[in-house]
DODREN-314160 format. One line per field, with one value per residue (C-alpha): residue number from 1; residue in three letters; x, y, z. Coordinates in nm, 2 decimals, always signed. Layout:
N
n: NUM | ...
res: ALA | ...
u: X | ...
v: Y | ...
w: Z | ...
This chain:
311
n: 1 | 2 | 3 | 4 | 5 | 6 | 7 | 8 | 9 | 10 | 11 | 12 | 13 | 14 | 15 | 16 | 17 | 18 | 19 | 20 | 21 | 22 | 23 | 24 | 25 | 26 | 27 | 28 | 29 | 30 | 31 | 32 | 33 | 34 | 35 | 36 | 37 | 38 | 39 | 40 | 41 | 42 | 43 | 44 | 45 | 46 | 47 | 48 | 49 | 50 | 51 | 52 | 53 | 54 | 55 | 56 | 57 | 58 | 59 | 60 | 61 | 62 | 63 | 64 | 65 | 66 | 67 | 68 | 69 | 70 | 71 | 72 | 73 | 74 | 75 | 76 | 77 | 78 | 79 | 80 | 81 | 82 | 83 | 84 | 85 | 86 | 87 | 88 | 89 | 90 | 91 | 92 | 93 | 94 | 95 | 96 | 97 | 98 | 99 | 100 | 101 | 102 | 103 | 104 | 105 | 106 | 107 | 108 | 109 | 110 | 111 | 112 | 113 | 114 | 115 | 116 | 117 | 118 | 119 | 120 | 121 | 122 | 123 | 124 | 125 | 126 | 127 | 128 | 129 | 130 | 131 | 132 | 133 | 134 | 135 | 136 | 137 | 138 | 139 | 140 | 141 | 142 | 143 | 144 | 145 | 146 | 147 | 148 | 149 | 150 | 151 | 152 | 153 | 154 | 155 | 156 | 157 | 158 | 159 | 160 | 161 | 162 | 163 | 164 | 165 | 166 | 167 | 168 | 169 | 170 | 171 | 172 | 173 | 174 | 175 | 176 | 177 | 178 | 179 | 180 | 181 | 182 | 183 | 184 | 185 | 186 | 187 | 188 | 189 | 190 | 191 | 192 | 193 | 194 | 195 | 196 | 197 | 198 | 199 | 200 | 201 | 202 | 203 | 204 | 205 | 206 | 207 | 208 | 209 | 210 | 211 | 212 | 213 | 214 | 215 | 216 | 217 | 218 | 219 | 220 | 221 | 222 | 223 | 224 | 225 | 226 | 227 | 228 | 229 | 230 | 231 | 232 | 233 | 234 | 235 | 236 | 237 | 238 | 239 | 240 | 241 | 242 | 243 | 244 | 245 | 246 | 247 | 248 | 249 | 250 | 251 | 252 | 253 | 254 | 255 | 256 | 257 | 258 | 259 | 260 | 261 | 262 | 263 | 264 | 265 | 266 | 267 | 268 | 269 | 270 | 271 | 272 | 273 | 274 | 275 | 276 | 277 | 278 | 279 | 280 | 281 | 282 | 283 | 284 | 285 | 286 | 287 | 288 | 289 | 290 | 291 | 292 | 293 | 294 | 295 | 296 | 297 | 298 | 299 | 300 | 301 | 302 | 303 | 304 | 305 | 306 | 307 | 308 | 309 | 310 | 311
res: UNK | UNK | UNK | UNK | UNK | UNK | UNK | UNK | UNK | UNK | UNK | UNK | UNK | UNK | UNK | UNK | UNK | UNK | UNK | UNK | UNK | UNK | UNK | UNK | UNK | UNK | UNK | UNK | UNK | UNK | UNK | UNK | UNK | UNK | UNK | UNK | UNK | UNK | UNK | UNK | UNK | UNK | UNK | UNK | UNK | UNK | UNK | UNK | UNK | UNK | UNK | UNK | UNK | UNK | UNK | UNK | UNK | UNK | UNK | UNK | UNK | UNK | UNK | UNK | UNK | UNK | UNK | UNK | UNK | UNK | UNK | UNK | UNK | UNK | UNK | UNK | UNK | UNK | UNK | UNK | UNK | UNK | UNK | UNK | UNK | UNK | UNK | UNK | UNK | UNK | UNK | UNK | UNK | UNK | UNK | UNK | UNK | UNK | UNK | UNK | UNK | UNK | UNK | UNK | UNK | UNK | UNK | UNK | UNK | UNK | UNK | UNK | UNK | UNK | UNK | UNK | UNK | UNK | UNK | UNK | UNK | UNK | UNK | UNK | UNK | UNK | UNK | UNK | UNK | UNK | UNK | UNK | UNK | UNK | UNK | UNK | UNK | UNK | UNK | UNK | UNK | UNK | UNK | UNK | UNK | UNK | UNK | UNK | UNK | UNK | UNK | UNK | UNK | UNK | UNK | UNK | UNK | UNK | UNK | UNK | UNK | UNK | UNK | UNK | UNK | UNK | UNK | UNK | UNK | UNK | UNK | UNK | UNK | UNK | UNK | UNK | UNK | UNK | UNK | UNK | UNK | UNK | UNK | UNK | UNK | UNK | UNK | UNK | UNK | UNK | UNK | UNK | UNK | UNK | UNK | UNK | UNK | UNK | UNK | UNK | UNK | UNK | UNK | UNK | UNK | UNK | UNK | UNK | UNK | UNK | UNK | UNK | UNK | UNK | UNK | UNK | UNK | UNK | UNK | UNK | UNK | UNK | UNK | UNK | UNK | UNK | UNK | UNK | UNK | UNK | UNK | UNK | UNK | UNK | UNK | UNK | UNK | UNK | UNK | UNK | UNK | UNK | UNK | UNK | UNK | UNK | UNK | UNK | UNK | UNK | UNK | UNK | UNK | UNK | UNK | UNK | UNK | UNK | UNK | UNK | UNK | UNK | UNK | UNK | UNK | UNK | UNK | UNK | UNK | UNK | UNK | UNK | UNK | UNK | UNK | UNK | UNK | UNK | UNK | UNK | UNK | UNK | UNK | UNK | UNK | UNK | UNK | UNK | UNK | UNK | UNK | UNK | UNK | UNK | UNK | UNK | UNK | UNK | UNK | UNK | UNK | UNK | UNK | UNK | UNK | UNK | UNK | UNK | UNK | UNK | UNK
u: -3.31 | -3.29 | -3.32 | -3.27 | -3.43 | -3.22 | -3.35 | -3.26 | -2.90 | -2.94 | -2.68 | -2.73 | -2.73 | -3.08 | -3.12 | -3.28 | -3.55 | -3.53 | -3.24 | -3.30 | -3.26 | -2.94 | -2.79 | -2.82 | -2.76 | -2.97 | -2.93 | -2.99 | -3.33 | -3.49 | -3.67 | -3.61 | -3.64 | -4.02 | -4.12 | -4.05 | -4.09 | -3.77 | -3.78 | -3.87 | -3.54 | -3.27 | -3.33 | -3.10 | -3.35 | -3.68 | -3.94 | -4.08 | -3.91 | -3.71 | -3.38 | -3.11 | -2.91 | -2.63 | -2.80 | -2.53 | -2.25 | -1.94 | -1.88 | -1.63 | -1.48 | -1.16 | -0.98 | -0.91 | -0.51 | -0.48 | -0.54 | -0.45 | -0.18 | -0.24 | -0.23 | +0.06 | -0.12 | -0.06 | -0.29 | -0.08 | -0.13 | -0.52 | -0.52 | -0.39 | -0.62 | -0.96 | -0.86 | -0.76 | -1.10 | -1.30 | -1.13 | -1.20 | -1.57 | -1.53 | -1.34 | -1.61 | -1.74 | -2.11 | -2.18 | -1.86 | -1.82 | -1.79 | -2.01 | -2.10 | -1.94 | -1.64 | -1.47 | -1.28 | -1.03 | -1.09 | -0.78 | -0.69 | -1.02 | -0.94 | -1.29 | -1.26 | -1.66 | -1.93 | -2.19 | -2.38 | -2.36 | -2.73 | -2.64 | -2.24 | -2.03 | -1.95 | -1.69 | -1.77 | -1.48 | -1.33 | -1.20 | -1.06 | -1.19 | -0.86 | -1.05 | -1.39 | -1.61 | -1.92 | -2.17 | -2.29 | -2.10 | -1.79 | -1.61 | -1.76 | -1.82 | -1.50 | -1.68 | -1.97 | -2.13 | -2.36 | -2.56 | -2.77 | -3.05 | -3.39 | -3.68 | -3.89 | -3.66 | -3.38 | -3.12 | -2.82 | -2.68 | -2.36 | -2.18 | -1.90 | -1.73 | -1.62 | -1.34 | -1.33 | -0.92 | -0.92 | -1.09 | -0.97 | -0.66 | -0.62 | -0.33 | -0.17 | +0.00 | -0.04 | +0.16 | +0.04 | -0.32 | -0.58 | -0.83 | -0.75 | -0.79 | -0.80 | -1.09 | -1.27 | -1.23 | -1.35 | -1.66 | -1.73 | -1.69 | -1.97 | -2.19 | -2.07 | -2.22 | -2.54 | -2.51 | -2.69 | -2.51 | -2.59 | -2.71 | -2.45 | -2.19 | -1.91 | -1.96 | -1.77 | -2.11 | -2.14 | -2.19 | -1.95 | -1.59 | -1.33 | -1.00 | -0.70 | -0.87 | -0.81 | -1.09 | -1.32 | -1.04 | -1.16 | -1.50 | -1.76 | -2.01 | -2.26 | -2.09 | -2.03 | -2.47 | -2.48 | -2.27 | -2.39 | -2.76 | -2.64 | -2.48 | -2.54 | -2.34 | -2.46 | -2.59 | -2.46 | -2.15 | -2.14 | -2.17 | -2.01 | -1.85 | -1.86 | -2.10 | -2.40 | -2.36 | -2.06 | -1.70 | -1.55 | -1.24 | -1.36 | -1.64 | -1.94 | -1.92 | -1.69 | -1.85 | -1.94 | -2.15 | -2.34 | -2.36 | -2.64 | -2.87 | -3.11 | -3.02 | -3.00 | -3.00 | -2.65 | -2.54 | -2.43 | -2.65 | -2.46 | -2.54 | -2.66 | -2.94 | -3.11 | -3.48 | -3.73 | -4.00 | -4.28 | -4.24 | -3.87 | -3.72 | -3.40 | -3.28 | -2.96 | -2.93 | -2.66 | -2.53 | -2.31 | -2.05 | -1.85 | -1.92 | -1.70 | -1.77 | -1.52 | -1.62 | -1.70 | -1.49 | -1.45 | -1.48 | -1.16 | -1.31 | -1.58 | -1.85 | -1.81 | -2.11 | -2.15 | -2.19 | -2.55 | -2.62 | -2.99 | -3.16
v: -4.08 | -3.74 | -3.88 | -4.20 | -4.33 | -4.50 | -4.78 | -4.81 | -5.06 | -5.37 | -5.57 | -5.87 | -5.88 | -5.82 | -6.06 | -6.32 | -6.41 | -6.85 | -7.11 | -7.49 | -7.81 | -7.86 | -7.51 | -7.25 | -6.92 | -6.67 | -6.35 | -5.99 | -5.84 | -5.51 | -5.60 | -5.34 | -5.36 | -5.55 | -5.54 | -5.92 | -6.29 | -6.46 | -6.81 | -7.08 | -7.28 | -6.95 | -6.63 | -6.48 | -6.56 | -6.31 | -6.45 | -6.13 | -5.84 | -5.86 | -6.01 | -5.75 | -5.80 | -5.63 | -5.45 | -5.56 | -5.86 | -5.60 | -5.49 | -5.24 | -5.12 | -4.95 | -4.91 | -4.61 | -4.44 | -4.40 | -4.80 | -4.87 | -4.67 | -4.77 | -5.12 | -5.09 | -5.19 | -5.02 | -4.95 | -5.17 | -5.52 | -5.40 | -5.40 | -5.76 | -5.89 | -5.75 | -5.84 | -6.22 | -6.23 | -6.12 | -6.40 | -6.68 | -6.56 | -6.52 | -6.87 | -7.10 | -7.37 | -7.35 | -7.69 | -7.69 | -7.30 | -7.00 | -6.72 | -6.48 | -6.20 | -6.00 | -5.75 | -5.41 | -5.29 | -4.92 | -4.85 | -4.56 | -4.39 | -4.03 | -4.07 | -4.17 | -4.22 | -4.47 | -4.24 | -4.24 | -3.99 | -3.93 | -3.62 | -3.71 | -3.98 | -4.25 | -4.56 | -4.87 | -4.85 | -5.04 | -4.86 | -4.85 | -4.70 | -4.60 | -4.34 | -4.42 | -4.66 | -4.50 | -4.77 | -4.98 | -5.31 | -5.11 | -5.42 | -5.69 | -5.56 | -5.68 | -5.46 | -5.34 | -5.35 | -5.06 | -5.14 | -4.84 | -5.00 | -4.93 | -5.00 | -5.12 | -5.37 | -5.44 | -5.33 | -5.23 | -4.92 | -4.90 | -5.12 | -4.98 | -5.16 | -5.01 | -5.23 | -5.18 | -5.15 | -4.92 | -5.23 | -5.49 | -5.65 | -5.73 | -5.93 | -6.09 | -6.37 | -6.73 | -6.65 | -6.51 | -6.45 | -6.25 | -6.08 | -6.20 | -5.94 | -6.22 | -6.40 | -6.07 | -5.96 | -6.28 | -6.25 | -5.90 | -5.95 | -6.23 | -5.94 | -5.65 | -5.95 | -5.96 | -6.22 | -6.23 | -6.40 | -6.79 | -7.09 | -7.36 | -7.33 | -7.36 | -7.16 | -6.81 | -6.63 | -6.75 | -6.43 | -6.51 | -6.57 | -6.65 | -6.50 | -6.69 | -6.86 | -6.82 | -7.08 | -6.81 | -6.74 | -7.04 | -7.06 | -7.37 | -7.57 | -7.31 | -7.02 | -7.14 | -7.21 | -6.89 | -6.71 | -6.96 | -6.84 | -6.45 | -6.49 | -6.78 | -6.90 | -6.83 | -6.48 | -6.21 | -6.07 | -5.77 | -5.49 | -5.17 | -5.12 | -4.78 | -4.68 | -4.58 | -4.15 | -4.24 | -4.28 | -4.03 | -4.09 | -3.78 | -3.79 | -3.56 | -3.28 | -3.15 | -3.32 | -2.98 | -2.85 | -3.21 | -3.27 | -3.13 | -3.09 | -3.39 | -3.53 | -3.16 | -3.17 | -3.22 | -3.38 | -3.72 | -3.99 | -4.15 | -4.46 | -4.38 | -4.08 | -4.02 | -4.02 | -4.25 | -4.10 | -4.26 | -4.29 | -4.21 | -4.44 | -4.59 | -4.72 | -4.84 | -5.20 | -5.16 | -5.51 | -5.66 | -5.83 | -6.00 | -6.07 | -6.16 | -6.49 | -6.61 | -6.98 | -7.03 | -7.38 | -7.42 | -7.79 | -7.90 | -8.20 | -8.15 | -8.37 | -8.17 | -8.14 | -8.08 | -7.70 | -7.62 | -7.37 | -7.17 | -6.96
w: +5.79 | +6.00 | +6.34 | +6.53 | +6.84 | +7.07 | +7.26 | +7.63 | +7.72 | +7.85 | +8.07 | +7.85 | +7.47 | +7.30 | +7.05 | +6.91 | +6.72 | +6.75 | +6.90 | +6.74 | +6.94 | +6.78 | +6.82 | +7.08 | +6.88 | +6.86 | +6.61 | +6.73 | +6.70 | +6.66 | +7.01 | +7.27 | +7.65 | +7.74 | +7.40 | +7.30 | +7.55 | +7.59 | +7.44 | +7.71 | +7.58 | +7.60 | +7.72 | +7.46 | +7.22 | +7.20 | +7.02 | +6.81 | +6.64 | +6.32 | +6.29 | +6.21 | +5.91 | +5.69 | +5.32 | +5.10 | +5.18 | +5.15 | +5.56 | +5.65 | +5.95 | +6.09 | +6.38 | +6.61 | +6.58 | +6.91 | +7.03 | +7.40 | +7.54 | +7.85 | +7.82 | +7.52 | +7.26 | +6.90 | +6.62 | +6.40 | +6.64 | +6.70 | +6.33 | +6.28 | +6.57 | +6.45 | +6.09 | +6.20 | +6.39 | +6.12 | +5.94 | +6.12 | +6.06 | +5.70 | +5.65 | +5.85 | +5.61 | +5.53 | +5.37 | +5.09 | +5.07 | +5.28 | +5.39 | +5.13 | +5.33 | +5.22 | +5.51 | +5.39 | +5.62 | +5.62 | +5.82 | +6.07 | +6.21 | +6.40 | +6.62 | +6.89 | +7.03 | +6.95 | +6.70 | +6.40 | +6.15 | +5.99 | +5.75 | +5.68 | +5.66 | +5.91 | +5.98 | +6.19 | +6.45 | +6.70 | +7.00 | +7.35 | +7.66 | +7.84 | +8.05 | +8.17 | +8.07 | +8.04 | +8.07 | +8.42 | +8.49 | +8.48 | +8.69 | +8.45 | +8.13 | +7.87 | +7.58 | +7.39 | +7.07 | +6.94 | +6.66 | +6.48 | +6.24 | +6.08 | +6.33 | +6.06 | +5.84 | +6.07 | +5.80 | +6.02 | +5.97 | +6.15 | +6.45 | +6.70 | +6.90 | +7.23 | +7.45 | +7.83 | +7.84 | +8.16 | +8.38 | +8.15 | +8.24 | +7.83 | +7.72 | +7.40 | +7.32 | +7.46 | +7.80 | +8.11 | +7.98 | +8.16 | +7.94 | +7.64 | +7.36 | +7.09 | +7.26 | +7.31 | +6.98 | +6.79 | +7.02 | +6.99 | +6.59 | +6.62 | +6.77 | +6.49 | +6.19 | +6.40 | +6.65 | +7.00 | +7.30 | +7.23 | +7.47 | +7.37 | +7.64 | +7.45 | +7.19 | +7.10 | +7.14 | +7.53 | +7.78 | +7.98 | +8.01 | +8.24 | +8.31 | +8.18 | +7.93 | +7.55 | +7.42 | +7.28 | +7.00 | +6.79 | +6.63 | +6.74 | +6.58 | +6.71 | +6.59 | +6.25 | +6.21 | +6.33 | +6.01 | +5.81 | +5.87 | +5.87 | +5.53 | +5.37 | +5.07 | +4.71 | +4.77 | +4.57 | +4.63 | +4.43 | +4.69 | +4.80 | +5.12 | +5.17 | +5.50 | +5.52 | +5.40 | +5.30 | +5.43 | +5.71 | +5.96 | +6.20 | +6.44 | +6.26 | +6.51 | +6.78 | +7.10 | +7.29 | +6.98 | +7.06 | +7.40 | +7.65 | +7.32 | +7.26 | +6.83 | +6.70 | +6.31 | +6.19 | +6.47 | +6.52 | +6.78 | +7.04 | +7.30 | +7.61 | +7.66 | +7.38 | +7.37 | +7.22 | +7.02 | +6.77 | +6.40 | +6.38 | +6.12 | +6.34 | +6.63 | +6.84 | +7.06 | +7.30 | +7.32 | +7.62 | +7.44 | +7.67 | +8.09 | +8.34 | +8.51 | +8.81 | +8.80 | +8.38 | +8.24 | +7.89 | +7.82 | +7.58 | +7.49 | +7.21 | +7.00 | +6.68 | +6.46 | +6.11 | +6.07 | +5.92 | +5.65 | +5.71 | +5.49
């Protein structure tokens, strides 16, 4: 791929293509901004595009060495948490067995900007936003998840994840709790696999979340259809994890030989501000992970449901 066209951010996830009666989540698409209807039953859910999806079952992804200095947190305890998220995902059951998904930790990454690499190598990184938060929603937005794919399959090329620490009042642990990073994480990992927001309320994948609370750390019902569907058991696990043009911890330029010039050859493609034009083989969906919402309860009492493999 030499180029990549990058589809213009929305304030709520793009995503998916159906939601059933019995759940409400819906799986990213390649739909961009007016191109697909929103179902009648969840406006998550687009009716049209392709649903994105992973090539092989072998994921990887690192973190960045710097973390959040300004809200304390190390490399070392962002580490554990995205790892133990990723878990919970990988450890659902699907009708007996698990998701055929493995996750390689890829450890320290030195870039520190969402991008995607289309000559070199890249990483799928998670990262803080300490100093700006470029995107609108500054006030409400917990974090966001880029995803680069191919326009015409939806094969997904690469996912960043990009926390809102310099807003966020983030927190650990089970005391004093304001924006929990758990909670944020486990959602935002839901997104990175190639979830949508979902329409069940209490789900993981919800849009919205409430200060204080630390519900969103454990997977529902809803959430577990959801994996089940993006990597259903049985499917061959013999993959490689390496990205997509191979493995790098740098960003693939310095950012003044890319910035002001509009996806020059050899230069990475980052989310916002580049261009759209026909027949170019990628694209990027900016995805609103996680929204603020002052009034959002998390019922504790649950009906649990059997969860639901889907091919």
């Amino acid at each position: 791929m030499k180029s990549s066209r990058r589809l213009v951010p929305l304030l709520l996830a793009l995503s998916a293509l159906w939601a059933t009666p019995a759940f409400g989540f819906c799986r990213t698409t390649t739909c961009g901004p007016g191109q697909c209807t929103p179902n009648p039953s969840c406006d998550f859910c687009l009716e049209g595009g392709k649903p994105l999806y992973w090539g092989g079952r072998c994921i990887s992804f690192g973190i960045q060495r710097d973390a959040s200095p300004l809200r304390g947190i190390d490399f070392e305890t962002t580490r554990n948490i995205v790892g133990g998220a990723f878990a919970k995902w990988m450890g659902v059951d699907c009708g007996g067995v698990g998701p055929s998904l493995q996750l390689s930790d890829f450890g320290a990454i030195s870039c520190d900007r969402q991008e995607y690499n289309q000559t070199a190598g890249n990483a799928n990184v998670w990262m803080f936003r300490d100093d700006y938060w470029p995107y609108s929603g500054a006030n409400a937005t917990l974090a966001l998840t880029t995803i680069t794919f191919n326009v015409k399959t939806g094969e997904i090329f690469d996912a960043d994840v990009e926390i809102n620490s310099i807003q966020s009042p983030l927190t650990l642990g089970d005391t004093n709790i304001q924006a929990d990073l758990d909670s944020i994480v486990t959602h935002e990992a839901g997104h990175f696999l190639g979830l949508s927001h979902s329409c069940e309320k209490d789900a993981t994948m919800e849009a919205q979340y409430k200060l204080g609370e630390a519900g969103l750390r454990t997977l529902e019902p809803d959430d577990v259809a959801g994996v089940c569907t993006l990597f259903p058991p049985g499917s061959d696990q013999s993959c490689d994890p390496t990205p997509r043009h191979g493995f790098s911890t740098e960003c693939c330029n310095p950012r003044s030989e890319c910035e002001g010039r509009t996806e020059p050859e050899g230069c990475c493609t980052t989310a916002p501000g580049s261009t759209n034009s026909p027949g170019r083989l990628g694209g990027s969906l900016l995805l609103s992970g996680l929204l603020l919402f002052a009034a959002r309860r998390r019922r504790r009492q649950r009906r649990l449901r059997p969860p639901r493999a889907m091919g």
